[in-house]
C-alpha positions as CSV (number, residue, x, y, z in Angstrom):
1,X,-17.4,15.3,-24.0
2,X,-17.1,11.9,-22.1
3,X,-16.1,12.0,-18.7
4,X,-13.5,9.1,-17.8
5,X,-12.9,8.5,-14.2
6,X,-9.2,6.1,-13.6
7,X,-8.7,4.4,-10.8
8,X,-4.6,3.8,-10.6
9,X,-3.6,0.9,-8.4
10,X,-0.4,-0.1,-7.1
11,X,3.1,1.5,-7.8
12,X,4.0,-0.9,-10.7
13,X,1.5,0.7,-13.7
14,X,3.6,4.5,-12.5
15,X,7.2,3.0,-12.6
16,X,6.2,1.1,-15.8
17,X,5.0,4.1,-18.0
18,X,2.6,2.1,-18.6
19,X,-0.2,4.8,-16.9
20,X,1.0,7.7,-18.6
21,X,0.6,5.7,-21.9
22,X,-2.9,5.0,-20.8
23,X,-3.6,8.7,-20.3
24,X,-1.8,9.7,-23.4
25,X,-4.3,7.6,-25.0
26,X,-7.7,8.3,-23.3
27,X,-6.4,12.4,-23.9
28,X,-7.9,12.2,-27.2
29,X,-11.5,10.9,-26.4
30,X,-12.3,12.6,-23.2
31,X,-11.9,14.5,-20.1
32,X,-9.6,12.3,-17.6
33,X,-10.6,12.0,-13.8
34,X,-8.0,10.1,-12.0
35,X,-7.5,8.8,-8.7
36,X,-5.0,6.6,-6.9
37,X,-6.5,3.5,-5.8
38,X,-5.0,1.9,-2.6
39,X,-2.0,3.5,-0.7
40,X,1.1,1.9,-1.7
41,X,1.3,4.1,-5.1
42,X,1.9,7.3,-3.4
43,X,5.8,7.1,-3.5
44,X,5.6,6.7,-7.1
45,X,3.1,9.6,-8.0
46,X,5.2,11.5,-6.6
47,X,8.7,10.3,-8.2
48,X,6.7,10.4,-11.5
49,X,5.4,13.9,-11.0
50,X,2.1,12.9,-11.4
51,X,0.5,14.3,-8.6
52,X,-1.4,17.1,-10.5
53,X,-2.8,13.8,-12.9
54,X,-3.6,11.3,-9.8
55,X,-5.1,13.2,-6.8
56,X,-3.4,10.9,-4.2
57,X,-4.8,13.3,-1.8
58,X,-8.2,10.7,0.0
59,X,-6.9,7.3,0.7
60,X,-9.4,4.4,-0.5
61,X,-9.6,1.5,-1.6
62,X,-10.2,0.4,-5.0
63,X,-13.8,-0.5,-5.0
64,X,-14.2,3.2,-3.0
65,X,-12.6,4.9,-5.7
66,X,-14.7,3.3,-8.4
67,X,-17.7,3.8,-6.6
68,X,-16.9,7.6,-6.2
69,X,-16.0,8.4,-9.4
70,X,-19.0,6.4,-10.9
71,X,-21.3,9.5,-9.1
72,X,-19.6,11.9,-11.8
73,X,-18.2,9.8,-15.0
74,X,-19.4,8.3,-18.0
75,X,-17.3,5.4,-17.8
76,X,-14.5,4.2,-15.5
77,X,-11.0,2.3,-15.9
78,X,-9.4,0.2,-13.8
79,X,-5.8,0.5,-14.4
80,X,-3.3,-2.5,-12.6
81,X,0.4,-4.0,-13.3
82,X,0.4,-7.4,-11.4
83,X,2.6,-9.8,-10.7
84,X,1.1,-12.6,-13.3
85,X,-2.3,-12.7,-15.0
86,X,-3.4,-15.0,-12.5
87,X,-2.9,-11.9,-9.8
88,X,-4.2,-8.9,-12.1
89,X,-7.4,-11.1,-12.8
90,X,-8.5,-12.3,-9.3
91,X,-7.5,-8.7,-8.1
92,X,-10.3,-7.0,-10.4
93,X,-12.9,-10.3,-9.6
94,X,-12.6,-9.3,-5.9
95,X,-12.2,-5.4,-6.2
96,X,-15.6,-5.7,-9.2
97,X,-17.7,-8.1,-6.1
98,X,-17.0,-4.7,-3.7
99,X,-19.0,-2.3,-5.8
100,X,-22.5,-4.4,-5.2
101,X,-25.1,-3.2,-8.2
102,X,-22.7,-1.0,-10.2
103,X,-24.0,-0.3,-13.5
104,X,-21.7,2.0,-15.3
105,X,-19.4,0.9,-18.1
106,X,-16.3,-0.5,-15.9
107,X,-13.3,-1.9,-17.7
108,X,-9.9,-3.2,-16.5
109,X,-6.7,-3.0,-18.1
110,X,-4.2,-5.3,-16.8
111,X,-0.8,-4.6,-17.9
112,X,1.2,-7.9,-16.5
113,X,5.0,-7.4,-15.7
114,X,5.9,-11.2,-15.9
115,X,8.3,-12.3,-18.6
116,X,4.6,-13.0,-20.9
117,X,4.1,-8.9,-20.7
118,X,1.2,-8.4,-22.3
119,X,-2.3,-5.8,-21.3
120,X,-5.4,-7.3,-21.4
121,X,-9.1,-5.8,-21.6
122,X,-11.5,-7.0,-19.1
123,X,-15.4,-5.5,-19.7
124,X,-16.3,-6.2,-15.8
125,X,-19.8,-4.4,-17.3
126,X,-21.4,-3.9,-20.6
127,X,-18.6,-1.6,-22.5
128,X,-18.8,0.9,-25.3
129,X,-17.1,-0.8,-28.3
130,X,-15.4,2.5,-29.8
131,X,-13.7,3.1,-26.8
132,X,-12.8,-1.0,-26.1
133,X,-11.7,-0.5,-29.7
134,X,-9.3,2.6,-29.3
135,X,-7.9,1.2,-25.9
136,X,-7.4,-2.0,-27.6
137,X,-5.4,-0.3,-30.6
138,X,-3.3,1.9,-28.7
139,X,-2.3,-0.8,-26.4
140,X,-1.9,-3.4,-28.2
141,X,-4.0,-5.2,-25.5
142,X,-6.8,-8.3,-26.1
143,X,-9.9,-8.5,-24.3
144,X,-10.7,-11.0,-22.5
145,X,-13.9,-11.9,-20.7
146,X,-14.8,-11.4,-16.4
147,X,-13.0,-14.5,-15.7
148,X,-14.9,-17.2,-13.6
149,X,-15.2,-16.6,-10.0
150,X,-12.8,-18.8,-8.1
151,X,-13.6,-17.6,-4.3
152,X,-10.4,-17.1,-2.6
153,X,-12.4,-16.7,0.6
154,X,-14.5,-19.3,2.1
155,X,-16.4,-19.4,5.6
156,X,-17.3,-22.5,7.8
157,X,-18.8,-21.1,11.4
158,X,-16.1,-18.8,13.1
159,X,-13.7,-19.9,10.6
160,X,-12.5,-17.8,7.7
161,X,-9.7,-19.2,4.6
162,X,-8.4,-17.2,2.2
163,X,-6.3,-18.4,-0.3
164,X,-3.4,-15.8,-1.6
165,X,-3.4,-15.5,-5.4
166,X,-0.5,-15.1,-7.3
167,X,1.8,-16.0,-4.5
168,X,5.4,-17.3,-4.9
169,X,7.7,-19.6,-2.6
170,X,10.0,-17.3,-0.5
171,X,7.7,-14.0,-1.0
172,X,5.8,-12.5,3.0
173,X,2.6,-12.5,2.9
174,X,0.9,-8.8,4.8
175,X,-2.3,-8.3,5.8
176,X,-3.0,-5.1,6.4
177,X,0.5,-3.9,5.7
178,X,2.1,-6.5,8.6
179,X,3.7,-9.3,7.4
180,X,2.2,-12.3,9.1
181,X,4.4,-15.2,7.4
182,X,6.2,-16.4,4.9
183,X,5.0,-18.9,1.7
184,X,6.5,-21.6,1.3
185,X,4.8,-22.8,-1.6
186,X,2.0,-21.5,-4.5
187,X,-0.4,-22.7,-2.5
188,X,-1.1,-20.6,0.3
189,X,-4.0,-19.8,2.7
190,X,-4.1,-17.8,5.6
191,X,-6.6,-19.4,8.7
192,X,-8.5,-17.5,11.1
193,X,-10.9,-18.2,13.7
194,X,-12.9,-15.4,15.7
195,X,-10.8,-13.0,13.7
196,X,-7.9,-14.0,14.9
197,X,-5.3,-15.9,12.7
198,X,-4.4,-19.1,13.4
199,X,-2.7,-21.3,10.4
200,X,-1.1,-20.4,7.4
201,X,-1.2,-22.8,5.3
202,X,1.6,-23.6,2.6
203,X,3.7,-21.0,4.6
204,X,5.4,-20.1,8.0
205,X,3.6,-18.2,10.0
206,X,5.2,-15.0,11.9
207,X,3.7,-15.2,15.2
208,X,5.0,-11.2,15.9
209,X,3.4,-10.4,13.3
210,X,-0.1,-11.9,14.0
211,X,0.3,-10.9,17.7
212,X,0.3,-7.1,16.5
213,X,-3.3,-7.4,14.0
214,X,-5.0,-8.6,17.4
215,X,-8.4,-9.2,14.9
216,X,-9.1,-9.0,11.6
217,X,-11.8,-9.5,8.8
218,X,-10.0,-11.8,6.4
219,X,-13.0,-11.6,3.8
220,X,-11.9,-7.8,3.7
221,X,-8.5,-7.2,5.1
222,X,-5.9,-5.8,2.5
223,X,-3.9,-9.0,1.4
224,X,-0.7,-8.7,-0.5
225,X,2.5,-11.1,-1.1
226,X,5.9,-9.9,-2.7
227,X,7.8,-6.7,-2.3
228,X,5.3,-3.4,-2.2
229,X,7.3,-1.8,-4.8
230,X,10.6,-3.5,-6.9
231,X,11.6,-0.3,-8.9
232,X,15.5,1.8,-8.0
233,X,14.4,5.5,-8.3
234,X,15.8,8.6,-7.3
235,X,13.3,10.0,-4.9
236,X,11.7,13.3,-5.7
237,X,11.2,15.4,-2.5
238,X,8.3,18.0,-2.5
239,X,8.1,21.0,-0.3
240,X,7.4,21.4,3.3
241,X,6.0,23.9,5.4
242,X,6.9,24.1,8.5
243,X,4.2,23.0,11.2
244,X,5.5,22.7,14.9
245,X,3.5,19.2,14.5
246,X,5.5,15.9,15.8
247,X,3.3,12.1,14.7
248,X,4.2,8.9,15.7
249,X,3.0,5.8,13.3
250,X,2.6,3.1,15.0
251,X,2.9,-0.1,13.0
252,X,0.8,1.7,10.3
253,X,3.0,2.5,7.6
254,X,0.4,2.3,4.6
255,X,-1.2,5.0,6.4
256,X,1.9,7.4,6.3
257,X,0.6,10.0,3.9
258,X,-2.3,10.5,6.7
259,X,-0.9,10.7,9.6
260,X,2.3,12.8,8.4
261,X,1.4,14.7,5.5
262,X,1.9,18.0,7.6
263,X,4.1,17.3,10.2
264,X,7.6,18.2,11.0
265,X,8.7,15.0,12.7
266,X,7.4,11.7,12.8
267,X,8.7,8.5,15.2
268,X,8.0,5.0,13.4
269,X,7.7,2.3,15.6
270,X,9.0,-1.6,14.3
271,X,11.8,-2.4,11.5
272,X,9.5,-2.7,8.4
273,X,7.1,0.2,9.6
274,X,10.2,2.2,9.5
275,X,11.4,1.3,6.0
276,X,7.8,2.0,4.7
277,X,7.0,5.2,6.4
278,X,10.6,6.2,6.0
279,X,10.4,6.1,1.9
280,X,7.3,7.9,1.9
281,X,8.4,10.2,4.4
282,X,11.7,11.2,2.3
283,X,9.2,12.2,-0.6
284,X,7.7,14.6,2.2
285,X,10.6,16.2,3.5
286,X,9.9,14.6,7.1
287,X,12.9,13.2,9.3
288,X,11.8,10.7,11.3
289,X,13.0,9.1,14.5
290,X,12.7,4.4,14.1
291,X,12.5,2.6,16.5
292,X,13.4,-0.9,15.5
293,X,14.7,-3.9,16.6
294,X,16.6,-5.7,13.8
295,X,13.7,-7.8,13.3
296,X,13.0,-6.4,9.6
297,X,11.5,-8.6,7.2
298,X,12.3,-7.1,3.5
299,X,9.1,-6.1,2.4
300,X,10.8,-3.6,0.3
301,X,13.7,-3.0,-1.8
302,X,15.2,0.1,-2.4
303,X,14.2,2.4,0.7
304,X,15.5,5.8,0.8
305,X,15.7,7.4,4.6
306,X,14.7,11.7,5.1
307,X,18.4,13.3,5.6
308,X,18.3,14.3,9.8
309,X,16.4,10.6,10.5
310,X,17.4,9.0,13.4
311,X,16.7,5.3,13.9
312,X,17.3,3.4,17.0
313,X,17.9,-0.2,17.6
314,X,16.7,-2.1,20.6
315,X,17.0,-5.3,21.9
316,X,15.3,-7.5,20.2
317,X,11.7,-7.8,20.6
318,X,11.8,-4.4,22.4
319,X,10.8,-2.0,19.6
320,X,6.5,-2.4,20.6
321,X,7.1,-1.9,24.2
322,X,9.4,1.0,23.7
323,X,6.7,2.0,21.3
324,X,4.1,2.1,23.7
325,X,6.1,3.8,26.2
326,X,6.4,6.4,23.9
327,X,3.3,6.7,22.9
328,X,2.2,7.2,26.3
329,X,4.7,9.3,27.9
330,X,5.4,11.7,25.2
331,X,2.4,11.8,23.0
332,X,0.0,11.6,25.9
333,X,-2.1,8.4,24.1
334,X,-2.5,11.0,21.2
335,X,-1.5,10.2,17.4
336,X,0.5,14.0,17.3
337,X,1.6,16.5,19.6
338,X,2.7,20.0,18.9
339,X,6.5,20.5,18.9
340,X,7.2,23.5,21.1
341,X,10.5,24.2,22.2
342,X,11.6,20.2,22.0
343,X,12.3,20.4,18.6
344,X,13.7,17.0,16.8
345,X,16.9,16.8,19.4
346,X,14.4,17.0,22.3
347,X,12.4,14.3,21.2
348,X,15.0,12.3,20.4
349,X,16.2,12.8,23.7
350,X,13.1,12.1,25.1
351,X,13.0,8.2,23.2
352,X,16.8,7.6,24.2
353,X,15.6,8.1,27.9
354,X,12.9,5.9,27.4
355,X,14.7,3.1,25.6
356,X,17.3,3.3,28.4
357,X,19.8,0.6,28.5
358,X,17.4,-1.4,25.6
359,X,19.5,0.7,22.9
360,X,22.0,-1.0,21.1
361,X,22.9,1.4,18.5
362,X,21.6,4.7,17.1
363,X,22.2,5.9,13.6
364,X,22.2,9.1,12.6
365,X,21.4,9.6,8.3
């Protein structure tokens, strides 16, 4: 029987039904080995109650995912919902230059939610035509050829430009998960030099923002534009086990799963690292403690918060250097600490006594 390895990416295909048509579909040829590719989908495995279909358990990107399940399958799909065709195509161009001398039969389909709809076949390698014929049947999709590179990265000495795809007027731009600006136009490029990011181009840059990447490889940093997930769900919250385990993320709210998957407790630091961790986090079971600053930029819609949360505002600009305090004094420099008697009022406590007079208002969910 042919083995099928899917590589999910994004949040989108999930809230769609558009992946569970895929797999309806691909049922009746072979045996289905799927992954989640990327970390922003997690929420929406979940939701979907798909977590025993998409093993969202190993976080990588999409080029790792293809890669790994290339050791194993006979063939692998690529399954995206972008933005615009424009986005969905440069995505697999980029994602398809990762995987270096891959062989195997790879195909993307590209379900686009933009008012043209439509799900399009891309053979990034030589396909079987059965199978490009039964996905192009039961999806009513067209194939369409690997679409001409168009580099959105080019290099000049210590200089690195990358150009955002798909981007619209009004949508942040993240690298990395921190928003670093905001466009301005459809024509956007981020600038670095030395790793460090300068310009961007056809937007307004957030200094903050930049100021907390320090350096970055722009010809491989995780760029995105929009909002990481536009769908109104009722969140659907799995078991937890106790641990005795408190975490603090840190301005690294893609990497929530990670850090917090068995924890009890976690303390987010900044106002959109809250928002991010804090939907994943409901999905967990985990009340968290945030501290913000009311500097939040929107990358989301539609956050839910763990019932028992706490989240503090600062002063502004406060939130990183109550962070670090914090991250000092109660997680000795660590990344998690056991519990013990503290429990979730003592570290509270513990915060509030660091923050000091910085706290303008705490809000209990």
């Amino acid at each position: 029987m042919t083995c099928i390895g899917v590589v999910i990416h994004g949040p989108g295909v999930i809230d769609s039904g558009r992946a569970c048509r895929v797999f309806e579909i691909l049922g009746g040829i072979g045996e289905v080995r799927a992954v989640l590719g990327g970390t922003m989908g997690r929420a929406a495995v979940i939701d979907a109650g798909l977590e025993d279909v998409i093993d969202i358990s190993v976080s990588q990107k999409p080029s790792e995912s293809i890669l790994a399940l290339g050791a194993c399958c006979d063939v692998v799909l690529l399954v995206n919902e972008g933005k615009c065709a424009e986005s969905g195509f440069t995505f697999g161009r980029m994602v398809f230059e990762k995987l270096g001398s891959f062989t195997l039969s790879l195909i993307q389909i590209e379900f686009t939610r933009s008012r043209e709809g439509g799900c399009s076949l891309i053979p990034w390698t030589e396909m079987s035509d059965s199978l490009l014929g039964e996905l192009e049947n039961g999806l009513g999709a067209r194939v369409v050829q690997p679409p001409e590179s168009r580099t959105c990265i080019e290099m000049k000495g210590d200089m690195v430009m990358r150009r955002v795809a798909g981007v619209r007027p009004g949508e942040y731009v993240t690298v990395n998960g921190i928003v670093i600006g905001k466009a301005l136009s459809d024509e956007v490029c981020i600038v670095a030099r030395s790793g460090e990011i300068i310009k961007l181009q056809g937007g307004r840059m957030k200094t903050h923002g930049v100021e907390k990447l320090e350096r970055v490889d722009l010809s491989t940093a995780i760029v995105r534009s929009g909002l990481l997930r536009t769908a109104d769900v009722t969140p659907r919250v799995l078991e937890h086990k106790v641990s005795g385990i408190a975490v603090i993320i840190d301005h690294s709210a893609e990497q929530t799963f990670e850090i917090a998957k068995d924890a009890d407790v976690a303390v987010t630091v900044g106002d959109d690292t809250t928002a991010v961790a804090g939907d994943l986090l409901t999905r967990l079971g985990i009340p968290l403690i945030g501290i913000t600053d009311g500097d939040r930029d929107g990358i989301t819609h539609h956050t839910h918060m763990p019932p028992g949360s706490v989240v503090i505002r600062l002063a502004p600009g406060k939130d990183d250097v109550v962070g670090r305090r914090v991250r000092v004094e109660i997680f000795g420099g660590k990344e998690r600490i056991m519990i013990g008697e503290m429990g979730f009022e003592g570290i509270l406590d513990d915060v509030l006594g660091l923050a000091g007079g910085l706290v303008d208002e705490v809000v209990r969910y």
